[in-house]
C-alpha positions in Angstrom: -29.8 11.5 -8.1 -27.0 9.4 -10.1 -26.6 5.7 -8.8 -23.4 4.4 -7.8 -21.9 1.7 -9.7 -21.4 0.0 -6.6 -25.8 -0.7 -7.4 -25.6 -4.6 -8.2 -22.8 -5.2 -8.0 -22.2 -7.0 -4.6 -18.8 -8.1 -5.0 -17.3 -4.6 -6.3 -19.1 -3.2 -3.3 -17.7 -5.8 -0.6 -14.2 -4.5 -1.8 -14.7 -0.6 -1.3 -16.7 -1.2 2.1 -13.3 -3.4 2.9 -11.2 -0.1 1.9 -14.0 2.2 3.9 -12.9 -0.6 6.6 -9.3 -0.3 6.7 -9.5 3.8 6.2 -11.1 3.6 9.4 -8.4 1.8 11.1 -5.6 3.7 9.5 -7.4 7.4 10.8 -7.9 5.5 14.3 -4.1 4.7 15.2 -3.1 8.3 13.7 -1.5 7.0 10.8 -3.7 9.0 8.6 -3.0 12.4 9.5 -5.2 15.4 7.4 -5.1 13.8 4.2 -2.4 11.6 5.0 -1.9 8.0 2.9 -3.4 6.3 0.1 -5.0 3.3 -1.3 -5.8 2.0 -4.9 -6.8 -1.6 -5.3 -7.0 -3.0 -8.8 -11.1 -4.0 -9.4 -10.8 -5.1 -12.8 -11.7 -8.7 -12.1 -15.3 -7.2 -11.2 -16.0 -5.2 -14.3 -18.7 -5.9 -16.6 -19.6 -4.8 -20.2 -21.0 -1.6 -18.8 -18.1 -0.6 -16.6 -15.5 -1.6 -19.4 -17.3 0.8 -21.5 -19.0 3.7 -19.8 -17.7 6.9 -20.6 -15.5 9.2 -18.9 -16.9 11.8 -16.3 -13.7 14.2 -16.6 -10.6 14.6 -19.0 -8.4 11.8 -19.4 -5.2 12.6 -17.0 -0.9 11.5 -17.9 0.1 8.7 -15.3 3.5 10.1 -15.7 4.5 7.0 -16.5 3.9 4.4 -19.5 2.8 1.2 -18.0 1.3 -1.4 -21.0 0.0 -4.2 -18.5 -2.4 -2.0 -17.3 -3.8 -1.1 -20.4 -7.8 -1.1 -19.6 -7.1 -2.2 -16.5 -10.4 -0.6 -13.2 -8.9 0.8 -10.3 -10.7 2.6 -7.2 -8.1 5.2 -6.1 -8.4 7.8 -3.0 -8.6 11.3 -3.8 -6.1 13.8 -3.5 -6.2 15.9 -1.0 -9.2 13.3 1.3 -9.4 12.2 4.0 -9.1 8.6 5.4 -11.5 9.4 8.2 -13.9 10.6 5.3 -13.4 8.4 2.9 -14.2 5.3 5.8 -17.6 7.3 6.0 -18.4 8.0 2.4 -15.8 6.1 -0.3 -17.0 6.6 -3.3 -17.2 10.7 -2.7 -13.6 10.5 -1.2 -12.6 8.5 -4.1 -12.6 7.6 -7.6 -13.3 4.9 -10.2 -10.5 5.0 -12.7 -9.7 3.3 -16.1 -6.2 3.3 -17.9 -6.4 4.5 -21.4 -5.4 2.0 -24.5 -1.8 4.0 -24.8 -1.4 2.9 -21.0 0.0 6.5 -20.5 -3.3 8.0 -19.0 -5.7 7.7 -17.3 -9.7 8.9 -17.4 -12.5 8.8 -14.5 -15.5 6.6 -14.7 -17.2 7.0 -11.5 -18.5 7.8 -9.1 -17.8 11.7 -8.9 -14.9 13.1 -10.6 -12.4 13.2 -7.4 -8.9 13.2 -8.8 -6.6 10.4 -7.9 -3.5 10.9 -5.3 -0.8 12.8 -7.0 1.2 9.6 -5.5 -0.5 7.6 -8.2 2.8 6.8 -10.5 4.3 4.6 -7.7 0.9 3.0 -7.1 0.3 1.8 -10.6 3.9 1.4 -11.5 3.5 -1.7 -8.6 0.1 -2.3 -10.0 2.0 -3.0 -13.7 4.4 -5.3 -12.3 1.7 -7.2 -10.4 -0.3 -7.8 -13.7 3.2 -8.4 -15.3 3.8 -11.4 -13.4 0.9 -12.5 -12.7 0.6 -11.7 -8.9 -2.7 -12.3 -7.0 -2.1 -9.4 -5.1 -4.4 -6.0 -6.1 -4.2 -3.7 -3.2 -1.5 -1.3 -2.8 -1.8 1.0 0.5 0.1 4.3 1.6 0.4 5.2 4.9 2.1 7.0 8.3 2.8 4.7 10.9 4.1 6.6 13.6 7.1 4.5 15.0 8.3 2.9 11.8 8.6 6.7 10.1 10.5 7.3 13.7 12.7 4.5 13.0 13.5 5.9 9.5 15.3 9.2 11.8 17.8 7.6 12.7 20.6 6.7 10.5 21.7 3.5 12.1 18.4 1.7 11.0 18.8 3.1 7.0 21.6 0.8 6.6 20.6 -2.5 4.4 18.6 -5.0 6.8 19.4 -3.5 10.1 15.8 -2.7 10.4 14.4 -5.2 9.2 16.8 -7.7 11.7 15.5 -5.6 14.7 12.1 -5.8 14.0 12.3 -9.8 13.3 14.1 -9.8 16.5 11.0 -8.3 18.5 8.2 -11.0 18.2 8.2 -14.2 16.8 5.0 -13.4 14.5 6.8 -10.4 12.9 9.2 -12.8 11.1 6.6 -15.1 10.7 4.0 -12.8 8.7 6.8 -10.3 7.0 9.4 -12.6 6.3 10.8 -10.3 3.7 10.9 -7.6 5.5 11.1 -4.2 5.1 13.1 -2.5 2.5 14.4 1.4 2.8 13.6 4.2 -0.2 16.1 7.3 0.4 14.2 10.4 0.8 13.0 11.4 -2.4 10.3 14.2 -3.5 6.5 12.5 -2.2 4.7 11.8 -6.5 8.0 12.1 -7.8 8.5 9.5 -10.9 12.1 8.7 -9.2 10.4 7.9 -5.6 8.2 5.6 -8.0 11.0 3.5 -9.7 12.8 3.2 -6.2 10.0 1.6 -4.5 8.9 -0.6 -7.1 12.2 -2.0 -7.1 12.5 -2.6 -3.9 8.9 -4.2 -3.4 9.9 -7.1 -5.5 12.1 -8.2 -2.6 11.0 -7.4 0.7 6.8 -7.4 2.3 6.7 -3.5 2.9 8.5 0.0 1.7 9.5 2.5 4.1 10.1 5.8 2.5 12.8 7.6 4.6 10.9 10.5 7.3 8.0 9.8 5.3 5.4 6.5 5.1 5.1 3.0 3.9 4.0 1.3 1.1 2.5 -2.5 1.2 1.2 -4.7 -1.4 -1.9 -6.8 -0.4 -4.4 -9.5 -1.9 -6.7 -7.5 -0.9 -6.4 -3.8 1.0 -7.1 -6.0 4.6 -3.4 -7.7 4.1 -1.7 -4.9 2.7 -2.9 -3.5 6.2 -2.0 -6.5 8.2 1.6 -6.6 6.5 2.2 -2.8 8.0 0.4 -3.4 11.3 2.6 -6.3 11.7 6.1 -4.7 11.6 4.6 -1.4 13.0 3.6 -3.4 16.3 7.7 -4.9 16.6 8.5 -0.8 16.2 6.3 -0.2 19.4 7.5 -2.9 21.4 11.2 -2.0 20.6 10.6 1.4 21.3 8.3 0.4 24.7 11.6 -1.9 25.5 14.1 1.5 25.2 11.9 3.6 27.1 13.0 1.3 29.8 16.4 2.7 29.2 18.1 0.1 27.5 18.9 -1.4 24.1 16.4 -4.8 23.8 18.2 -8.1 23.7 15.7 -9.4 21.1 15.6 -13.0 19.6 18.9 -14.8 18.9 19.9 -15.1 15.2 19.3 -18.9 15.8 16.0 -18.6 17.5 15.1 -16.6 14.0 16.5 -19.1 11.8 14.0 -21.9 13.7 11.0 -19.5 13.2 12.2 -19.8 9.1 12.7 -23.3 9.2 9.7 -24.7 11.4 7.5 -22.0 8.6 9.2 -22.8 5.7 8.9 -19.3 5.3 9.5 -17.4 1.6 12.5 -16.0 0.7 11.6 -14.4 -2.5 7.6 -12.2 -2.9 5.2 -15.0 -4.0 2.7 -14.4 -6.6 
């Protein structure tokens, strides 16, 4: 039987059992419907001589998209078509190893099995690019449904420019507190569509988390734990706003003072730090 590459090397396995981790959660609050969501985290600060060079296990593949920073550049992707619940079991057989070729236009598998990548993979790596572009820490990008903020995204009022993200903020001090750029809104577009790629990548460099309309969100971690946290953060202001209507009213929420005190006593970003 073939060894994993994950043999020996402790740290590269520490951040797949941290994706197995979070997979786990996101099956277990229902974002993660079927094969529902994604995750790629870039790994290339773990690669050795061996990894860097070891030969493909399947054809190389067209990103869709030309993206030169990422030129050699290890990623572990989900499969197309997994899912979460398995992949939390069994990662590296709901999932995939990838390298990006020298032209930085395709891609090719390395290991561990030759599970093809999410077909949501340009909007992933585009991110990935500008990450490596300006030097961001961050390496994990994650794709999923959480239940109340694709609700939210029904209703027109809370499409509108910062309206959502003003609500949420309003629900919980901690929300504005840990997403204080909040959450920025992609029109529907087709789901692995080069167009829904540019659109979030554009609006990522401003605000925590993407909501794609009546569809999912996209977050940018360190590591695949905090892009989690950043979604479970403004999903949790969703339920309590939508506990608070259930009650049959429209919530007061915080004051736009009692906000601006939370950004002032945090000295809280303005801009995504690298």
């Amino acid at each position: 039987m073939k060894k994993s590459i994950l043999e020996g090397r402790p740290e590269l396995k520490a951040v797949i059992d941290q994706v197995a981790e979070v997979a786990g959660y996101l099956w277990e609050k229902g974002w993660a419907e079927r094969n529902g969501g994604n995750i790629t985290v870039n790994i290339s600060q773990f690669a050795d001589n061996e990894l860097n060079n070891m030969p493909a296990i399947a054809p190389a593949k067209p990103i869709g998209k030309t993206l030169p920073a990422l030129k050699g550049k290890l990623f572990y992707a989900k499969g197309t078509g997994k899912r979460m619940r398995d992949l939390a079991r069994q990662p590296m057989q709901n999932g995939s190893i990838i390298r990006i070729c020298q032209d930085g236009a395709n891609y090719e598998i390395i290991a561990d099995c030759p599970v093809m990548p999410t077909s949501e993979l340009p909007s992933h790596l585009a991110m990935h690019n500008y990450l490596v572009e300006t030097g961001s820490s961050y390496t994990a990008t994650l794709h999923t449904h959480p239940i109340e903020l694709v609700a939210m995204s029904h209703i027109s009022r809370f499409l509108k420019e910062g309206e959502m993200t003003r609500v949420l903020w309003s629900m919980i001090p901690e929300t504005l507190a840990f997403a204080p750029l909040g959450i920025g809104i992609v029109p529907y577009q087709m789901p692995g569509s080069i167009e829904m790629a540019d659109a979030t990548l554009e609006k990522i460099k401003t605000h925590d988390v993407v909501l794609w309309e009546k569809h999912g969100t996209v977050a940018l971690g360190r590591d695949i734990m905090d892009a989690f946290d950043q979604t479970d953060v403004l999903c949790k202001a969703a339920n309590i706003y939508m506990c608070a209507r259930s009650m049959g009213s429209e919530p007061d929420g915080m004051t736009d003072q009692a906000m601006k005190d939370i950004q002032q006593a945090f000295h809280l970003p303005t801009k995504r730090e690298n």
